[in-house]
C-alpha positions as CSV (number, residue, x, y, z in Angstrom):
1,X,-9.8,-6.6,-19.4
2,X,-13.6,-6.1,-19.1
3,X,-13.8,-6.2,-15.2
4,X,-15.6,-3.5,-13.6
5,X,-13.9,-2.5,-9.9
6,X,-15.6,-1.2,-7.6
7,X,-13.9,0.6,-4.8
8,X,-15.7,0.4,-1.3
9,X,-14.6,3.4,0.7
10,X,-12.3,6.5,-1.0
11,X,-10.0,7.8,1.3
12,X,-6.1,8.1,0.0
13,X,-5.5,4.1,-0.6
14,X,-8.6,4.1,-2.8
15,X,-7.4,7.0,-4.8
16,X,-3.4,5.6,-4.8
17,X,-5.1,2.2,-6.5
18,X,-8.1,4.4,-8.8
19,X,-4.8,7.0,-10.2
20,X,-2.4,4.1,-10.6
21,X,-4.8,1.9,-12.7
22,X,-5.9,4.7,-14.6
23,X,-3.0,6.5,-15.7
24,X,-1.6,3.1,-17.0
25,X,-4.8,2.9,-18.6
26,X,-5.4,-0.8,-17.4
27,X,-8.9,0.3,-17.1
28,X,-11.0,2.9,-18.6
29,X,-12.8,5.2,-16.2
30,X,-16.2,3.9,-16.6
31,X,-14.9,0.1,-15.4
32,X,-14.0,1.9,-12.2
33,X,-16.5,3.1,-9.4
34,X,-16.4,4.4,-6.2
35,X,-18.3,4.9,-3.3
36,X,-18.1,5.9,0.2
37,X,-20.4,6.4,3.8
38,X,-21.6,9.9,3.6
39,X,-18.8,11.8,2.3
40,X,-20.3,12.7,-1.0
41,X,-17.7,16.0,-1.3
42,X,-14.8,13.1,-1.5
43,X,-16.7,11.3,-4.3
44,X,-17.2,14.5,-6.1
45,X,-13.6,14.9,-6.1
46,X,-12.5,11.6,-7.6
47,X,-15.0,11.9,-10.3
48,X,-14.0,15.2,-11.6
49,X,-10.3,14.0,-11.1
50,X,-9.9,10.5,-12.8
51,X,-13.3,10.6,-14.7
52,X,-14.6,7.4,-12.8
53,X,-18.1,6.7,-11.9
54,X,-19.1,7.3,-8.1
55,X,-22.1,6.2,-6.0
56,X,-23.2,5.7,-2.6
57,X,-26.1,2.9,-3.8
58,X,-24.0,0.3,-2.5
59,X,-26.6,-2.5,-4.3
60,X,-26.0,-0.6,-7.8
61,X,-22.6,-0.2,-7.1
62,X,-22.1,-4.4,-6.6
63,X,-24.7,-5.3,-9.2
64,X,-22.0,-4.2,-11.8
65,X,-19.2,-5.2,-10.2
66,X,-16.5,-8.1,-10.7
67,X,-13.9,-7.0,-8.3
68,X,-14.6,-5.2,-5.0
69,X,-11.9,-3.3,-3.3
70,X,-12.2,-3.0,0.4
71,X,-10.7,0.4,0.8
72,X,-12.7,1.7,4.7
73,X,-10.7,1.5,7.6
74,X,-9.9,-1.3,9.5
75,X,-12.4,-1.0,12.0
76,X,-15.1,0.1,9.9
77,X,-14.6,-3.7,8.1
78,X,-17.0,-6.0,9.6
79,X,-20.2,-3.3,9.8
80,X,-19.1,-2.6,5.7
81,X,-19.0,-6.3,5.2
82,X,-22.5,-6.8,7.2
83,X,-24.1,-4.2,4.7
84,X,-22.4,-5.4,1.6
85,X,-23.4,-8.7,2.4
86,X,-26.9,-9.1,0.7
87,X,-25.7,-7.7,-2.4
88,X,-22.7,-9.9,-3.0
89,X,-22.4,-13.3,-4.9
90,X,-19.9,-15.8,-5.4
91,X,-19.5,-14.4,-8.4
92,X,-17.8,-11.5,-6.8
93,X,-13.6,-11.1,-5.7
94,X,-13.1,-9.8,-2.9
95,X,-9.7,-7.7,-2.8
96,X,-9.2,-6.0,0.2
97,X,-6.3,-3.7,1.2
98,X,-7.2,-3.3,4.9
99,X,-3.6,-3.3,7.3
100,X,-4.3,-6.4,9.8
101,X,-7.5,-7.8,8.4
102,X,-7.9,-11.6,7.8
103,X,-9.1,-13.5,4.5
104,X,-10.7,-15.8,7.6
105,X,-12.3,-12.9,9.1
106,X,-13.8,-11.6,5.9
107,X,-15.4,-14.8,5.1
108,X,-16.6,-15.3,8.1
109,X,-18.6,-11.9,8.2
110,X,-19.4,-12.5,4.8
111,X,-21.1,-15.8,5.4
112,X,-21.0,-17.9,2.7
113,X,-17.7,-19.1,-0.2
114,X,-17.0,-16.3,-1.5
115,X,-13.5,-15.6,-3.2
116,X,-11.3,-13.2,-0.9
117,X,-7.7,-11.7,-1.6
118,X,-6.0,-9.7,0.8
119,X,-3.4,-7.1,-0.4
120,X,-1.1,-4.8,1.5
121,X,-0.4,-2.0,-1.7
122,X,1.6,1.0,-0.7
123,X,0.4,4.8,-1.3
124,X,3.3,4.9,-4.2
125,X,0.8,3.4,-6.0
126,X,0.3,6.6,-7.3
127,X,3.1,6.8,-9.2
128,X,3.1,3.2,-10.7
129,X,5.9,2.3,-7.4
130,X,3.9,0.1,-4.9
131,X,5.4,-2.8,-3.7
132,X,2.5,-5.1,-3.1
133,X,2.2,-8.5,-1.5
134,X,-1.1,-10.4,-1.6
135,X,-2.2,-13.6,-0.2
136,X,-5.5,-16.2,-1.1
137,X,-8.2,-17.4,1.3
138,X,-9.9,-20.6,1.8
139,X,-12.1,-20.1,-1.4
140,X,-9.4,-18.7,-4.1
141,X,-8.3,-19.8,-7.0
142,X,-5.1,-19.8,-8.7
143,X,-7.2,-17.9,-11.2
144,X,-8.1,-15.5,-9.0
145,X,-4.6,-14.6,-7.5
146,X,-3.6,-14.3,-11.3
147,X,-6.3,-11.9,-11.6
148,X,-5.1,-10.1,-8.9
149,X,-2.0,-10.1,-10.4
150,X,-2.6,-8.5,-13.6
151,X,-4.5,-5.9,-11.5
152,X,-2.3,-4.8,-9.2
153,X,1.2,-4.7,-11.5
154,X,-0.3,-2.1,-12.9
155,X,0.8,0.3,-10.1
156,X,4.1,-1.5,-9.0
157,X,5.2,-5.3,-8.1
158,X,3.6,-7.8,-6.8
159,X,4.4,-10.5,-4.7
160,X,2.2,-13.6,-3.6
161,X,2.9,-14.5,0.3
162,X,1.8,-16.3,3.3
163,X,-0.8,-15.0,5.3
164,X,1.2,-15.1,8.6
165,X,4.1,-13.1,6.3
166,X,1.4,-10.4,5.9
167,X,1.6,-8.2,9.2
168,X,5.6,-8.2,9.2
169,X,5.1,-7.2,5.3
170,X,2.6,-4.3,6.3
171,X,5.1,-2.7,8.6
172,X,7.8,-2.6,5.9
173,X,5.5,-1.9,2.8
174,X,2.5,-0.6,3.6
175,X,3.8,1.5,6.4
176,X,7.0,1.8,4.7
177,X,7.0,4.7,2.6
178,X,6.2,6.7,5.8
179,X,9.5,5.5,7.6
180,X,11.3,6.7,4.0
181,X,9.5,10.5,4.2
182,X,10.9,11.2,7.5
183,X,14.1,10.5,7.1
184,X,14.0,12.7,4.0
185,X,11.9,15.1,6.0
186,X,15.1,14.8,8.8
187,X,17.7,15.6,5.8
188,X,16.3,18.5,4.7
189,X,15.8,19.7,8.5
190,X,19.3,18.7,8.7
191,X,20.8,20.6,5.4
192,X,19.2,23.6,6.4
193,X,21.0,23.5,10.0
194,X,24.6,23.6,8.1
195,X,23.4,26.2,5.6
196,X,21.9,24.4,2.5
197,X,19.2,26.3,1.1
198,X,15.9,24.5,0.4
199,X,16.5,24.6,-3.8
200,X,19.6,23.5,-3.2
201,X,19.2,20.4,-0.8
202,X,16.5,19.0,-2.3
203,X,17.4,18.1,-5.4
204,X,20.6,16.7,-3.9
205,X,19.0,14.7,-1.6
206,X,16.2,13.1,-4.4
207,X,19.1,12.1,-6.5
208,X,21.0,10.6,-3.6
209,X,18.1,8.2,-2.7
210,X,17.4,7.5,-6.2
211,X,20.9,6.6,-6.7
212,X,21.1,4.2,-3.7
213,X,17.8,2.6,-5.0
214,X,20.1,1.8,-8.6
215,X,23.0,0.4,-7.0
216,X,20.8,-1.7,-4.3
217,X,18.6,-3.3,-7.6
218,X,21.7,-3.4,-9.7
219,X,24.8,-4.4,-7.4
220,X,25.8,-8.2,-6.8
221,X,27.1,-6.2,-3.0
222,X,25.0,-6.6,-0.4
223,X,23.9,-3.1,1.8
224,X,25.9,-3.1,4.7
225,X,28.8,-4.2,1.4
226,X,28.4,-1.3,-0.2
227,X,28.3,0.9,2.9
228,X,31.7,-0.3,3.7
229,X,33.2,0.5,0.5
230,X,32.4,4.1,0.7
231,X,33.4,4.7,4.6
232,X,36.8,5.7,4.4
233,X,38.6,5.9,7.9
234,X,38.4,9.1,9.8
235,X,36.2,10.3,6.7
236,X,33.3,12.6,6.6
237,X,30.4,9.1,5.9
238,X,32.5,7.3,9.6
239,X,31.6,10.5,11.2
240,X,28.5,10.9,10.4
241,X,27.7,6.9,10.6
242,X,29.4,6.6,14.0
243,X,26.5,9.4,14.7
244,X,23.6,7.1,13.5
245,X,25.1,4.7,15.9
246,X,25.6,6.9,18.9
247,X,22.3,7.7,18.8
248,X,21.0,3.6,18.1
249,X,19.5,4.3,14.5
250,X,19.8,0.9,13.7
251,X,17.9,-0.2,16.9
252,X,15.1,2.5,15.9
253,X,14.3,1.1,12.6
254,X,14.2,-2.2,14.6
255,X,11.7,-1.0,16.9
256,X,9.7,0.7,14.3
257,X,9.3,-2.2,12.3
258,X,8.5,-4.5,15.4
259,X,5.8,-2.0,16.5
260,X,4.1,-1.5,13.2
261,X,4.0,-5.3,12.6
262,X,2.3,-5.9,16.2
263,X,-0.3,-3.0,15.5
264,X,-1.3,-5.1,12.5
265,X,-1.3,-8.0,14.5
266,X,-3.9,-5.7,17.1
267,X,-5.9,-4.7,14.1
268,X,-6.8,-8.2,13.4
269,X,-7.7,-9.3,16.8
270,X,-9.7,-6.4,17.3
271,X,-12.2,-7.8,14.9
């Protein structure tokens, strides 16, 4: 792949996608560049760390580029867009990675056809783990999506959705690995309460997630299946389970979803 990327803000999604791609060596460094507002410190940092090419000359930055990566925060989208805008060509592909933002909106800032892909990666990009779902607008090609493909299964999977999929996906991908943290976070709070030390739970409590993740991919059994089968009656798992329900777990991770899903849906129509 010859494509040069060019990253348009680098705060921690920016550097998720710029580690993943490079350490699987999909790209070399000088095909990647970043740049940022003012935070020149931040650009320093990702140049002495992956070897990539940084700059905040926005035009020089797009003069080279193939794809450009929308990595600013939401709200900083459509003022981005508005300066980027007399530097970009059809030629260009607009990924962006922006919780709640449109491939309508985008074009429409953007102002003339103009190839846009949106993309709701996961910071376990990082670590080659993201689980990414992406979705075309109006002037996309097959071609491009494929593109987008090859790009982004370099850091995980990737999945090609409806747009109106794409808020419930960011609450339960994008937002996900969050939700997973603190209930780790809550375990080890929790070991140490009944006298596990720290060297001791951790460990226990990494290979106990990666071993659920194993039998979820590689059982036939369906969760609340294999949940069942290892809750024996007036057991130490029904104690503790009957807990999770006493205190409405189930309706929590309900809730959380629902929330995180309608303040993507807020995002968008705050543009």
């Amino acid at each position: 792949m010859q494509n040069k990327v060019v990253f348009i803000g680098a705060g921690s999604m920016a550097e998720a996608l710029i580690a993943g791609i490079i350490s699987t060596e999909y790209l070399d460094p000088e095909q990647v560049v970043a740049t940022n507002k003012t935070n020149q410190n931040r650009l320093d940092y990702l140049k002495d760390t992956y070897n990539i090419s940084v700059t905040q000359n926005k035009q020089e930055a797009l003069s080279q580029a193939d794809v450009v990566v929308l990595a600013m925060k939401p709200k900083d989208v459509e003022l981005a867009l508005k300066d980027l805008q007399p530097y970009l060509t059809r030629n260009h592909l607009i990924l962006s990675v922006l919780a709640g933002i449109t491939t309508n909106f985008m074009e429409k800032v953007i102002g003339f056809e103009i190839p846009v892909i949106r993309s709701m990666p996961n910071t376990s990009a990082m670590v080659g783990k993201s689980a990414t779902a992406i979705t075309k607008g109006s002037y996309a090609s097959e071609q491009h999506v494929e593109k987008v493909q090859s790009l982004l299964n370099t850091i995980g999977t990737t999945i090609v959705v409806k747009e109106e999929d794409m808020h419930a996906i960011t609450a339960l991908a994008g937002s996900g690995p969050a939700f997973y943290y603190y209930m780790v976070e809550s375990m080890e709070k929790a070991a140490e309460e009944v006298g596990l030390e720290s060297e001791i739970a951790k460990p226990l409590i990494m290979q106990t997630i990666a071993g659920v993740v194993e039998m979820l991919q590689s059982s036939s059994d369906s969760p609340s299946e294999l949940r069942r089968k290892i809750t024996s009656p007036g057991g130490t798992t029904q104690a503790g389970l009957e807990t999770l329900d006493n205190y409405h777990f189930q309706e929590a991770i309900m809730a959380c979803i629902k929330n995180a899903a309608t303040r993507s849906e807020e995002l968008g129509k705050q543009k």
